[in-house]
N, C-alpha and C positions, 0 to 999 in steps of 0.2 A: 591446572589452576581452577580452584570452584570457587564462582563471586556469588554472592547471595544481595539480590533483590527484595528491601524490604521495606511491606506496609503497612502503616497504623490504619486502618479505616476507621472512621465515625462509625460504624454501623456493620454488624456481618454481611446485611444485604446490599451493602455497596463492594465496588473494586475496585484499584488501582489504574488508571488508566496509565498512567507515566511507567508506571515498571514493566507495565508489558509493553510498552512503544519500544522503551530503553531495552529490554530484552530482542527483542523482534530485529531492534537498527544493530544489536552489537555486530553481525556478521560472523569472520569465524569462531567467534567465542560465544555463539548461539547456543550452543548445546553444553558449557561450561558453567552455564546462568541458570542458579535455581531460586524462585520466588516466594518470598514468606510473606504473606498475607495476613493479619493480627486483629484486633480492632481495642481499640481505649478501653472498653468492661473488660479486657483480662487484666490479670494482672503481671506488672511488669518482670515479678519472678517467671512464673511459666515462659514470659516471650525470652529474658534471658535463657531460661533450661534451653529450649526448642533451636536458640539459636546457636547455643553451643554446641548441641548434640551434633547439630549439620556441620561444624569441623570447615565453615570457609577459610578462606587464602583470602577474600577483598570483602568486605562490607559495607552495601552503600543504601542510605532511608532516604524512603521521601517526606518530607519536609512541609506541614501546615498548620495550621492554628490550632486545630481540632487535636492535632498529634504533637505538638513540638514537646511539650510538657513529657510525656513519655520517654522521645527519643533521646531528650537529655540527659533523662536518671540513664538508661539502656545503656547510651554510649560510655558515660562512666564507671557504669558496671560490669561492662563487655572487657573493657580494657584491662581490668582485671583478670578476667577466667581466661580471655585472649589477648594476650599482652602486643604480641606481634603480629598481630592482625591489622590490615588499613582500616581506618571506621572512614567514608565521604558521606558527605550530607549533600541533597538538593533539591529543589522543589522555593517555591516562594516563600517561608518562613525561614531560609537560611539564605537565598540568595539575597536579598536585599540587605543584609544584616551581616557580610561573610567577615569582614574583620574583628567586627566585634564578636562575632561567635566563637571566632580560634583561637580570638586572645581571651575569651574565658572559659574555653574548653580544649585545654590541652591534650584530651583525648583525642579529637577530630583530627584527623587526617589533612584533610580538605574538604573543601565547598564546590560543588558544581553550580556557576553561574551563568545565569538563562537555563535556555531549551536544551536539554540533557542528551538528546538523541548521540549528535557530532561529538560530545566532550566526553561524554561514559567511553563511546567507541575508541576515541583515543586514548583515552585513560586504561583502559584494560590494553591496549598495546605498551604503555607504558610500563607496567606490571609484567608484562611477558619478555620485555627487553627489547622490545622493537623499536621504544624511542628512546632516545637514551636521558632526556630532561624533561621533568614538570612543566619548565620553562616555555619547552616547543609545542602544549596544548596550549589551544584558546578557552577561556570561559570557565574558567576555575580560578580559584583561591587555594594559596599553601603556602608555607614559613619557609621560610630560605636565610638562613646562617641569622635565627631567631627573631625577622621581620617578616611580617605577614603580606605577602605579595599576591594581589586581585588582580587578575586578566579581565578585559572589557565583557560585559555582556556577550552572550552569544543566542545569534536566531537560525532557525533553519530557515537558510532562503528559500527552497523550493519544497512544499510541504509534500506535492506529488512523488519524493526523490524516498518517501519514507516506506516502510513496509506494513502491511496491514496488523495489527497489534495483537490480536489473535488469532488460534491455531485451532484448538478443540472447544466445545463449550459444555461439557460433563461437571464442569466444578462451578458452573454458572446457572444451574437450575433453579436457585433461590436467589440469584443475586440480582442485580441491574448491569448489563452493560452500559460502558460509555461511550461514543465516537465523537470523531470532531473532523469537518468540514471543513474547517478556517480555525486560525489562529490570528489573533492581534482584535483590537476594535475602532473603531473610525470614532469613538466617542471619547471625552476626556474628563469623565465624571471624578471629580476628587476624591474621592472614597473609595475606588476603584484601582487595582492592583494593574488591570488590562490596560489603562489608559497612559501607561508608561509606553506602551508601542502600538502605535498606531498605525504598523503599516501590517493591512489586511491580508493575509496570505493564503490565498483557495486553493485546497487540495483539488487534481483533475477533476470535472464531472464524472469522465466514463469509470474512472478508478474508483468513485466514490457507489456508482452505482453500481459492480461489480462488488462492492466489498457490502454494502446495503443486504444484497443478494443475497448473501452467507448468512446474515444472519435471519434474513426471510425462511429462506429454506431452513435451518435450523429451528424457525419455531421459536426463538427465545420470545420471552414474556414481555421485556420494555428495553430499551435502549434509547438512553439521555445523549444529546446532543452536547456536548460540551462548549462548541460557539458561543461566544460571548451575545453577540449579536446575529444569531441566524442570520433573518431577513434584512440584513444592511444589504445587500446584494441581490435584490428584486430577481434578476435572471435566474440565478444559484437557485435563490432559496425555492424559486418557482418549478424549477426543475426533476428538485430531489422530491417536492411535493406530489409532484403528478406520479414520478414513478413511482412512489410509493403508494398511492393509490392504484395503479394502475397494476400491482405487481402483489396487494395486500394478501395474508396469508389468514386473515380473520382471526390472528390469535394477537401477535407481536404490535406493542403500543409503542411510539415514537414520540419524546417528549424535546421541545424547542423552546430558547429562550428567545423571545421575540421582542422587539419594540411594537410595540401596537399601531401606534403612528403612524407606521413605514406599510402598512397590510396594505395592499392596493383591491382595487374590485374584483380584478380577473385573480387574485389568490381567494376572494371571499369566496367568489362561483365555485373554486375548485374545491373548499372546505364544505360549500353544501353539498357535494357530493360524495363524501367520504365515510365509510363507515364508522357508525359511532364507537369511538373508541381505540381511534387507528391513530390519532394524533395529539395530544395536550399543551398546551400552550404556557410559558413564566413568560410573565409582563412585570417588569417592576417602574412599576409606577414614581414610590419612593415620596414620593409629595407633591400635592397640588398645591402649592403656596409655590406662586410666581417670582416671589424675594430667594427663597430657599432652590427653587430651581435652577437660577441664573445666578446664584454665589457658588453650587456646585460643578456651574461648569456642564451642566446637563442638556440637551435640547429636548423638549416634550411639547408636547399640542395635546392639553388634556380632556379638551372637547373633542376632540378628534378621537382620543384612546380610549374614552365613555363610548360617544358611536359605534365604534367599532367590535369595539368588546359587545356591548350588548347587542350587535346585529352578530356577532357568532355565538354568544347565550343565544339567542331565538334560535339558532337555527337547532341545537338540542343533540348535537351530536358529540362536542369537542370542550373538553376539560378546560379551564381556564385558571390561572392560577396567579393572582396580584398580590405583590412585595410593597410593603410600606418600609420606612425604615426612620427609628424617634432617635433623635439627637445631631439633627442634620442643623448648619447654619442658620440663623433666621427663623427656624421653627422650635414656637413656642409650645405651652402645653395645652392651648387653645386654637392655635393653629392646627398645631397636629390629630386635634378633636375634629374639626373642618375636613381636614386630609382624609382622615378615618369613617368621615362620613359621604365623603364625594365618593370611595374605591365602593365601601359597604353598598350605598345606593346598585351599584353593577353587579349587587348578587354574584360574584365569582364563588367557581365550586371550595375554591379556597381561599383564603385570606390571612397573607403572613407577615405577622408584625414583625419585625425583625429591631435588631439597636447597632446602633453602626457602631464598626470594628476600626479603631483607628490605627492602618497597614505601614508598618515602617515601606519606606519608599513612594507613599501615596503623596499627593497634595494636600491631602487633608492630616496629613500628620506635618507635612515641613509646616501647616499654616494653625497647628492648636495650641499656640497660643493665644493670638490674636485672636481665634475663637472660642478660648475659654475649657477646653478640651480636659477636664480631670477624666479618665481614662482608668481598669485595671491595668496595673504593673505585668501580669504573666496574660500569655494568649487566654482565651480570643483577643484582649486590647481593648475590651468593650465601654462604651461611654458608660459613664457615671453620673455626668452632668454636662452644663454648657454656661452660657453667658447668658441662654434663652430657657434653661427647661434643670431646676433644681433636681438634689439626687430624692426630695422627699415626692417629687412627680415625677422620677421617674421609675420610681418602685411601685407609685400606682400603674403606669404603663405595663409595669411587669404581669401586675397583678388584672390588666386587663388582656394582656398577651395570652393567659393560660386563660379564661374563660373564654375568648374568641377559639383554642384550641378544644377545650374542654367542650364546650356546645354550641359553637357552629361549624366546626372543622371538619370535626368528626359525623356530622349530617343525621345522629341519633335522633333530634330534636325538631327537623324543619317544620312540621305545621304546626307546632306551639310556639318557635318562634316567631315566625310570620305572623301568626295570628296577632302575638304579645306586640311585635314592630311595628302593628298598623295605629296601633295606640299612640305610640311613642314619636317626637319630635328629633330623638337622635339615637342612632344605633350606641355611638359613644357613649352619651351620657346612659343610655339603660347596660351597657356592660358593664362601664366604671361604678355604677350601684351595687352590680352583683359581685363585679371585683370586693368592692370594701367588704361586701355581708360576707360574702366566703373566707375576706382572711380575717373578718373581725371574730370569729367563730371557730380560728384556726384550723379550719377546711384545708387549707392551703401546702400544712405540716405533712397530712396526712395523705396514704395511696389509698383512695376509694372506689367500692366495686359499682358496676354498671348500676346496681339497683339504688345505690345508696346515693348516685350523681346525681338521679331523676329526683330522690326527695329530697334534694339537697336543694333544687330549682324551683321544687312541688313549696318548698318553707316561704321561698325568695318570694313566688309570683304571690301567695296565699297575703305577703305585707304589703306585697308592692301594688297588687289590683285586687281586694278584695272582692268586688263587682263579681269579675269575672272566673275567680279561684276554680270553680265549679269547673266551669269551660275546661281553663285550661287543665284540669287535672286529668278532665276526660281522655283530650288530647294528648297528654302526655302517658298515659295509661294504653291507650291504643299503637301509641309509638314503641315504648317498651314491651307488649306483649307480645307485636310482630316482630320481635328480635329474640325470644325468650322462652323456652318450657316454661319454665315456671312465671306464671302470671302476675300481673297488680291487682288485685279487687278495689 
């Protein structure tokens, strides 16, 4: 039997973490599992060709916002070239949704629901004849005498009981690894997929640091934490931190999603001693507006996550990296002007506006009505509008989203911007300027090259402070040179 493991990624330089777990856990049908790897820029011919050629027995995708679009043309075109092939879907954008899926895609096999490790393993016994009923797996979905029959969610109780998800790292030279520490989150943020299971599950320490180890030695480049919440677990998180330090290979970066909140003292000491560049931090902040934080369901102490943050900016060693997110309850487009200027204020090396995705199985999708929630129809799901924040502000938001991308993200710009910020009363209001002149000028249409961004800001500053045009052209000239053969006179 050959099952084929397959993933849409967002991006070539990311990878699957689920298919290699679900590979790793099948046991003897280890070496029966082979992994197709994809990303959304191909095109969905080629991944058809590629997947045919491999000639499987079991077909199973994982399943998310980024990809579902894909794998629905896929599975209906699969079905054709391989008619008698199982196609199963699982991952969060089928499990939450598994009824409705099967009765509109009679192609699908089944749905694997929940954490895929336990049900793939049973399911491939199923296929070899070792069980004799769909019935006797837990955590999947499948049609039975043309009714669609859902088994309860499924979790792995004991995270420790799993196998390490990788074997070689040859085909991970440009990529990012993933790991994960813990599964579940102690938080019940409505917008939030995680907040459905709250019960925390900590892979061992010493197994964690043994598996850390492989990829120290190995050298890899970065390795993302996938924990929802690192440091909910002061002890854990404190742990993995010292060894990591303690063990560092001065190449391999280690990236955590952290509550900033939760940082205590004796983590700050240990972060001052760490090599620059050995650890980066996601903080999602999401919104200062105290209404909008307690309708989400959030807990935050934002003076606290200001402090904090910017006693680990001083310290000049550790990447920082804060999540806003526009179309949340209670925030307006004034509000969220406020927000964008509280996070801004903390100089993080990055600053990501994001638009909230509204997740079948979230709270915040059982509750969009009551908050006004028009929404795209196909994934991502993404608002449109709200009760607080129209679709004609929120196209400005868009439109201020790519300049915080375009030139503060990218860090091409820093001492012209600073220079220009010290002027200005709000980082908001001087983006949202730039925002309108670049799409008023339909900038926005267009892919423009490095040189052409600079006078594209060089036209903006020359209206916006004539005063100072001079200045700043200087400084923008001195930025672009040091990045450039060919010069700006």
């Amino acid at each position: 039997m050959k099952i084929l493991l397959t993933a849409v990624n967002a991006k070539y330089i990311h990878s699957n973490l689920a298919v290699y777990s679900i590979r790793a856990n099948a046991r003897e049908y280890r070496d029966q599992i082979e992994l197709g790897e994809y990303t959304i820029n191909q095109y969905v011919e080629d991944i058809l060709q590629d997947i045919y050629k491999k000639k499987p027995d079991l077909i199973a995708f994982s399943c998310y916002i980024w990809n579902i679009r894909q794998i629905r043309e896929l599975v209906r075109e699969l079905k054709k070239v391989l008619p008698n092939v199982p196609i199963w879907l699982g991952g969060p954008e089928s499990s939450y949704d598994a009824k409705g899926l099967l009765e509109k895609y009679p192609e699908v096999t089944g749905i694997l629901v929940g954490e895929g490790e336990e049900s793939f393993y049973e399911l491939c016994k199923f296929y070899d004849g070792k069980i004799e009923s769909l019935a006797d797996i837990k955590g999947i979905a499948y049609r039975e005498n043309g009714e669609v029959v859902v088994k309860p969610y499924t979790l792995v109780s004991d995270l420790s009981s799993l196998k390490f998800a990788y074997e070689d790292f040859e085909d991970f030279e440009h990529k990012i690894i993933y790991y994960e520490s813990s599964r579940g989150c102690p938080f019940s943020c409505s917008y939030c997929l995680s907040s459905i299971d709250k019960s925390v599950r900590f892979r061992d320490l010493e197994l964690v640091k043994k598996e850390l180890q492989i990829f120290i030695d190995a050298k890899v480049p970065q390795v993302k934490f996938v924990d929802r919440t690192f440091n909910c677990k002061p002890s854990h998180a404190m742990e993995i931190w010292t060894y990591l330090m303690e063990h560092d290979n001065g190449v391999t970066n280690f990236h955590f999603e952290v509550a900033a909140d939760l940082i205590t003292e004796e983590e700050l000491a240990l972060f001052a001693r760490m090599r620059k560049g050995l650890i980066q931090l996601e903080i999602g902040v999401q919104s200062t507006n105290e209404e909008t934080i307690c309708e989400i369901r959030r807990k935050m102490n934002f003076e606290k996550v200001a402090e904090l943050v910017t006693k680990v900016r001083e310290m000049g060693n550790i990447h920082q990296h804060l999540d806003l997110i526009a179309g949340l309850p209670e925030e307006n487009y004034e509000s969220f002007a406020k927000s964008f200027d509280d996070v801004f204020a903390l100089r993080p090396e990055q600053l990501q506006l994001g638009f909230l995705k509204v997740l079948k199985g979230s709270y915040m999708y059982e509750n969009r009505k009551s908050y006004g929630l028009v929404y795209r129809s196909e994934p991502p799901y993404e608002v449109l509008s709200t009760n607080w924040v129209s679709y004609d502000e929120m196209i400005r938001l868009k439109g201020i989203e790519q300049m915080v991308e375009l030139y503060y993200n990218s860090h091409q710009y820093d001492r012209t911007l600073e220079a220009v910020l010290e002027g200005e009363t709000s980082a908001f209001g001087f983006f949202e300027s730039l925002a309108d002149d670049y799409r008023s000028k339909g900038y926005h249409l267009v892919n423009h090259s490095r040189k052409e961004k600079y006078y594209i800001l060089k036209e903006f500053l020359d209206r916006r402070c004539p005063e100072q045009s001079e200045h700043y052209w200087e400084l923008l000239k001195e930025e672009f040179n040091s990045r450039e053969v060919r010069k700006i006179k």
